[in-house]
N, C-alpha and C positions, 0 to 999 in steps of 0.2 A: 657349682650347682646351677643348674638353668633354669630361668624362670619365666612365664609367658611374656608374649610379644606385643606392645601396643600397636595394634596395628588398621584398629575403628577407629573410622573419624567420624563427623558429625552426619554424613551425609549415607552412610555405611549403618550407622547407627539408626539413622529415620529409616530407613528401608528394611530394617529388622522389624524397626517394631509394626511398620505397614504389611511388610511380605508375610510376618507371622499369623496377624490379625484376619488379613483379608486370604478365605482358603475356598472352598469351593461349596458353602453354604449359602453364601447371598447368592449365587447361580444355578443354587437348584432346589432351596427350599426355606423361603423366608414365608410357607404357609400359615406357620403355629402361629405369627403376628397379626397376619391379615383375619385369620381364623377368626383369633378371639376378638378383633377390635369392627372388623365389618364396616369400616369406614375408613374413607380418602384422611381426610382428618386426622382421626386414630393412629391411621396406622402411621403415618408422617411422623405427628407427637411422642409415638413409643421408640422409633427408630432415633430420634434426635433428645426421648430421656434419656436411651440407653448407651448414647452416645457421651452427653454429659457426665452419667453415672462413672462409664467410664475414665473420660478424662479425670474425673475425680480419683478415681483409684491409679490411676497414673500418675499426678500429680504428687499422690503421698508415698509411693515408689519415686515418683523424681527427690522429694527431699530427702528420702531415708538414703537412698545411692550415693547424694549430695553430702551424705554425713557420714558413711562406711562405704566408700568407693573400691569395695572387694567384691573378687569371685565369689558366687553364689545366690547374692540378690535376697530372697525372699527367706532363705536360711539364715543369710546373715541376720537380718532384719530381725524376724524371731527371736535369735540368738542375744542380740543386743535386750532388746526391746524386753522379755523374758526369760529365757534362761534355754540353757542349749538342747536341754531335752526338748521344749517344742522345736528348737532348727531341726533337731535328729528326726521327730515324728514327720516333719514336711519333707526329708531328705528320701525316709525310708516311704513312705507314699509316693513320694515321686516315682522312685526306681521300680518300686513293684506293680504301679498303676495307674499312677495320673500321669505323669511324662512319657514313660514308657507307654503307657496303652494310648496314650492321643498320639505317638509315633506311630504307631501298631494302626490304630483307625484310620487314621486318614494315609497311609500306603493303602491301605485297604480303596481307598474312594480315588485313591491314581491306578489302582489295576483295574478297579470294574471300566473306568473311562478311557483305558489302554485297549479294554475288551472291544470296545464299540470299531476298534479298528485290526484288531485282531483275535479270533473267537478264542477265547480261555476257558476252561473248565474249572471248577474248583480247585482243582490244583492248582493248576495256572496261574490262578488269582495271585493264591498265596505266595507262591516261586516269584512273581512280578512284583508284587509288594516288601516279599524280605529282601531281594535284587534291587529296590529303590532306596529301600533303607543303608545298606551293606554299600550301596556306590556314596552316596552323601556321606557316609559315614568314613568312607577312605579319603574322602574329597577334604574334610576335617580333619583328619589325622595328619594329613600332610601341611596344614599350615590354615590358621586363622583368617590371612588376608585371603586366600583362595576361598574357603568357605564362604566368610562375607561376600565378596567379591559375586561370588555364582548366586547368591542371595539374594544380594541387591539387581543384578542384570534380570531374574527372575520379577523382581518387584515390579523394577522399571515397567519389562514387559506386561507385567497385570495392569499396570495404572494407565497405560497404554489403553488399553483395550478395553479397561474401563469407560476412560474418556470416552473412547471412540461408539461405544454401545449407548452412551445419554446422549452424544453428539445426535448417532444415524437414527437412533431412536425417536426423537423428539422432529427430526428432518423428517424422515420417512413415514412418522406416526399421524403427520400434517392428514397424508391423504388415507388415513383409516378415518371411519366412524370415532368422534371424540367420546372415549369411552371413560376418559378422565372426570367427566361432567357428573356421572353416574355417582355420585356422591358415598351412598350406602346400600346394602343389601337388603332385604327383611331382616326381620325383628328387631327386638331392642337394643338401646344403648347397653355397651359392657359395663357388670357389674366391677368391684373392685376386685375380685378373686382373677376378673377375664384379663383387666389391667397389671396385677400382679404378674401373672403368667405370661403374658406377650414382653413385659420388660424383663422379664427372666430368659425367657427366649429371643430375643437380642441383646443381653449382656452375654450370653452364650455364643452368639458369631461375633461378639467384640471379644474374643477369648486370645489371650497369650501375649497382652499389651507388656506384661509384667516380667517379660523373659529377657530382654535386651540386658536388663541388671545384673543377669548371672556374668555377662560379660567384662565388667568393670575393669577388670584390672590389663583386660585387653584392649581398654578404650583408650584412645588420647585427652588428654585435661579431662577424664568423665565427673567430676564435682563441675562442670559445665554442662559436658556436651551431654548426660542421660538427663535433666531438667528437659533439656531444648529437644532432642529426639522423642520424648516422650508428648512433650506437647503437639510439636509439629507431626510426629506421626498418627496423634491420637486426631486430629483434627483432618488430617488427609481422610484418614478409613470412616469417620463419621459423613463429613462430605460424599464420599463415596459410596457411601450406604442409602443415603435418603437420596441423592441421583438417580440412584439405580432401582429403587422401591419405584420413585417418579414414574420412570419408565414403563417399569412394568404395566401401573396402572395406568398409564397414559394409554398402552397399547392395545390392553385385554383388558375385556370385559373384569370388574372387581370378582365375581363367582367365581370366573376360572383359575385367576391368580391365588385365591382361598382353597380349590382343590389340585393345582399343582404342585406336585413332588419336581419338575422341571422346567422351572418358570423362565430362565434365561433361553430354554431352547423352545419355551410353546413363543414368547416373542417375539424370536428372531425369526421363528414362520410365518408369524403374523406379517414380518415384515418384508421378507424376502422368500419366503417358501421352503419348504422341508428340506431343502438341500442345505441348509445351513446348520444342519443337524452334527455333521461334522464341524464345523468351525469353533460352535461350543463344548462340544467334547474336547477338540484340542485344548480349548481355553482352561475347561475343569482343569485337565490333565497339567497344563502350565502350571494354574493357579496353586494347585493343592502339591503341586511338588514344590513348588519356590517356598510355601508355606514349612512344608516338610523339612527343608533345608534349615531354615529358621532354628524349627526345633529340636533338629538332630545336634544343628552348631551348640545350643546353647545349653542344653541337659548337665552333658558332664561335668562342666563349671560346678554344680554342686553336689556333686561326688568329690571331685578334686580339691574344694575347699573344706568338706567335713572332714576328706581323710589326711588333710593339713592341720587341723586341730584335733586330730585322735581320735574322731568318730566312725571313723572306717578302715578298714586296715590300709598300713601305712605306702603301700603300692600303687593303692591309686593316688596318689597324690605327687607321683610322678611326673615329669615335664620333660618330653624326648626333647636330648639332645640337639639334635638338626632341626627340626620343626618348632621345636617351641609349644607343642600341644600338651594337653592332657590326655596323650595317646592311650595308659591302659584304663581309663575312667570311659574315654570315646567307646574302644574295644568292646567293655561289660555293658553299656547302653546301645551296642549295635546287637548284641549277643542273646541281650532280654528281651527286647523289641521282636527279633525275628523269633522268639520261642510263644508270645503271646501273638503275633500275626499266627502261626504252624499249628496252636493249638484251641482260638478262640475265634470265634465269629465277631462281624463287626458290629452288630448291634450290642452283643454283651461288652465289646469294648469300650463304646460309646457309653453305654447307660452306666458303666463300672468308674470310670473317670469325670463326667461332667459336673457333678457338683460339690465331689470331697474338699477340692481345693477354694472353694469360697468358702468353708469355714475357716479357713486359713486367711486369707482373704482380709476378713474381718479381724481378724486377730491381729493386723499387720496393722491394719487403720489403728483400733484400738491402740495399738504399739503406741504409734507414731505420741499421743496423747501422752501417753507414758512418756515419751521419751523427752516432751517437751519439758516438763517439769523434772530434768535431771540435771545433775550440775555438770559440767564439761561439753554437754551436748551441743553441739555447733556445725550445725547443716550449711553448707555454701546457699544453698535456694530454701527459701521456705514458702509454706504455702499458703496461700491466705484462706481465710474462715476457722479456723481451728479454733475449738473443737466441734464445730456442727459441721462441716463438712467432713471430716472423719468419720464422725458417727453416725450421718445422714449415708455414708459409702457400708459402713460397716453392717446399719440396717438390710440395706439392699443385699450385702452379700448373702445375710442372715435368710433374705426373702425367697433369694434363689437357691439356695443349699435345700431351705424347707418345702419351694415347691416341689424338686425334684426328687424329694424322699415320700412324698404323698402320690408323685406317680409312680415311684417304681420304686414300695419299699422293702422288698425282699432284696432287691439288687443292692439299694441304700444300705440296709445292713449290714451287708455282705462287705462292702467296702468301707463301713466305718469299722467293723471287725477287724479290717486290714491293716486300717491307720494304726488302731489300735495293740494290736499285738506287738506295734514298736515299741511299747512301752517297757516291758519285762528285758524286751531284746536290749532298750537303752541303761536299763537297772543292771543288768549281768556285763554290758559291755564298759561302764563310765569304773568297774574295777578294776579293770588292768592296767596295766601302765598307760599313763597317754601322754600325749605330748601339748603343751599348753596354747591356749586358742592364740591366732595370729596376731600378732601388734597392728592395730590400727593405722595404715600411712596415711599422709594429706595427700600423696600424689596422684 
C-alpha cells in the first residue's frame, strides 16, 4: 500500500506558512484598520496585536502538531481534543465553504489582476481563475516536493519584494513631504467597538497560519519542524505587515491611506509615478497565486485523513502509486473550488468563508486546555502561558466570528446553516461500517 512522502523540510515548511499568510490584502486594502483606528499609533498597535494574537494561535497549533504529528491538522485536533463529530463538522465546512471558497476567492483576485494586463470579461474572469486552480492543482497531484517547491519559490519572491517596497519606500519617501509626522485625522480617539473591529480586520490578513499542519505527515521530524515553522513564519508576515503599513503612511497622506481600496499602487505613484501601476499588479498576481498554491497544497490533507478513519468514503483516502499524493481528495478539491468560482461572485465568497472557521478556532484553543489535563498526553513542544493564553486566543476568535456576524448576518446564517447541517449527515453516516481512527505514530 503506498503512503505519502516526507518530503517538507524546515525551510519548505516556514514558506508555507509565510506564502499562505501573506496574499494580496496588505497590497490593496489594509483600509478597515486605518479606518477605524485614525492614527499612526493605532494603527502600528492593531497590526502588531494582531500579529501577536496570532502567534498565539500558532503556537497552540505548534503543540497540538507536536502531539498528533498527522495529516489533517485542525481535524485531527478537534478529533482528539473532542470527539470526531466536531473533526467531521470542520472537514465537512471546509469542503463545502471555508477552504473550498477561500480557493475560489482569491483565484478570483489573480484573474481581476491578470485583467489589468489582459482585458477579461466576466467570463474571462472566471475561465482564468478555475485555469489557476485546475494548473496548481495538477502541479500537486504530481508530487508534494513540486508543490512545495513552486510554493516556496513563490514565497521567496513575495518576501523579495516586500523587502524591497520598505527598502525604496522609506529611500525615496526621504524626498516627499514627511507625511508620517501627521500623527491623526479628525475626530476622536477609537472607541472599543472601533478597536475590536480593526483587530478583527488584521487577524483576517493573518489568515491560514494554521494550514501548514494538514501537512504533517509529509513533513520530516515535524514534532520539531511545525513548532519552528510556525514561529519563524508567524514572525516573518507580522514583521512584514507593520513594514509595509510604515510605508504606506510614511508616503501618503493618513486620509488617503483610510480611503484606498489600492494602497500599494496609490504609493508606489507617489513615489515613482503611474507607471508603476503595472509592477504592482504583477506583484498582487505573484503574491495571491503563491498564496493560492499554499492552499490548494494543503486542503486535501483533510479529506485524505477523514476518509482514513471512515469519515468519507473510503477512495478518498487513496495515495497514488507513483506520486505519493492524495490524488482523488486533490481531484474533489480542484472540482468544488471551480463549481463555486462558475457559480458565485467574489464577494459572496469572501463574506461566506471569513469568519465560520474561527469558531473552530477557539474550539482548537479551548482543546488544547483539555488536552492538557489528559493522561498520555505528551506534546514534543509546549507552550508557555497555559491556560490564559489559550483562552486569551480563544476570546479573540470569539471577538472576530461575532464581529463579522453583526455585519453581515444574513450571510452569517446562511453559513452557520452550512456547518451545521453536518450534523444529521454525521448522525446517518458514523452507522455504517467504518474503519477505526488511525494509530497515533511518534514519527
Amino acid at each position: 500500500m503506498s503512503s505519502l512522502r516526507r518530503s517538507i523540510g524546515i525551510g519548505r515548511a516556514t514558506a508555507m506558512v509565510v506564502g499562505t499568510i501573506i496574499g494580496a490584502s496588505i497590497f490593496v486594502q489594509p483600509s478597515v484598520i486605518t479606518g477605524e483606528m485614525r492614527s499612526v499609533g493605532g494603527i502600528v498597535l492593531v497590526w502588531t496585536l494582531a500579529g501577536l494574537l496570532t502567534l498565539a494561535g500558532a503556537l497552540i497549533c505548534a503543540e497540538l502538531a507536536s502531539a498528533y504529528p498527522l495529516s489533517g491538522g485542525v481535524y485531527v485536533f478537534l478529533r482528539e481534543a473532542y470527539s470526531p463529530g466536531l473533526g467531521f463538522l470542520w472537514g465537512w465546512a471546509m469542503f463545502w465553504s471555508m477552504h473550498s471558497g477561500i480557493i475560489a476567492a482569491i483565484a478570483m483576485v489573480v484573474s481581476r489582476y491578470v485583467a489589468y494586463f489582459v482585458p477579461l470579461g466576466d467570463t474571462g474572469l472566471k475561465v482564468v481563475a478555475i485555469a489557476a486552480v485546475l494548473v496548481l492543482s495538477a502541479v500537486n497531484y504530481v508530487g508534494v516536493a513540486l508543490g512545495s517547491a513552486v510554493q516556496a519559490a513563490f514565497t521567496i519572491g513575495k518576501v523579495l519584494a516586500v523587502a524591497t517596497i520598505v527598502v525604496v519606500g522609506f529611500w525615496l519617501g526621504a524626498r516627499l513631504p514627511h507625511h508620517f509626522v501627521a500623527a491623526s485625522v479628525s475626530g476622536g480617539g477609537p472607541g472599543w467597538s472601533a478597536v475590536a473591529a480593526a483587530v478583527a480586520a488584521g487577524l483576517f490578513a493573518f489568515g491560514g497560519w494554521h494550514m501548514v499542519t494538514y501537512t504533517a505527515e509529509e513533513t520530516r521530524d515535524p514534532r520539531r519542524t511545525m513548532p519552528l515553522a510556525l514561529l519563524v513564519g508567524t514572525l516573518i508576515v507580522t514583521a512584514a505587515y507593520v513594514a509595509l503599513n510604515a510605508v504606506y503612511l510614511y508616503v501618503l497622506p493618513l486620509d488617503r491611506v483610510i480611503a484606498s481600496n489600492r494602497v500599494a499602487a496609490e504609493a508606489a505613484a507617489a513615489l515613482v509615478g503611474q507607471g508603476s501601476g503595472v509592477a504592482i499588479a504583477a506583484l498582487v498576481v505573484a503574491s495571491s497565486f503563491g498564496a493560492l498554491a499554499g492552499i490548494v497544497l494543503t486542503g486535501p490533507r483533510v479529506y485524505f485523513s477523514m476518509a482514513r478513519d471512515g469519515l468519507l468514503f473510503g477512495w478518498l483516502g487513496a495515495v497514488h502509486p507513483r506520486f505519493g499524493t492524495p490524488h482523488r481528495a486533490i481531484l474533489l478539491q480542484a472540482a468544488w473550488s471551480a463549481v463555486l468560482i462558475a457559480l458565485w461572485s467574489y464577494r459572496a465568497l469572501f463574506t461566506q468563508v471569513v469568519y465560520t472557521e474561527w469558531i473552530f478556532f477557539a474550539a482548537v484553543a479551548i482543546g488544547l486546555v483539555r488536552l492538557r489535563r489528559r493522561a498520555g498526553y505528551a506534546p514534543a513542544y509546549r507552550l508557555w502561558g497555559v491556560p490564559a493564553v489559550p483562552l486569551l486566543f480563544a476570546a479573540a476568535a470569539v471577538l472576530v466570528a461575532a464581529s463579522q456576524v453583526a455585519a453581515n448576518p444574513r450571510t452569517s446564517a446562511f453559513g452557520l446553516a452550512l456547518v451545521l447541517t453536518g450534523l444529521p449527515v454525521y448522525a446517518l453516516w458514523v452507522r455504517r461500517p467504518s474503519l477505526p481512527p488511525t494509530p497515533l505514530s511518534p514519527s
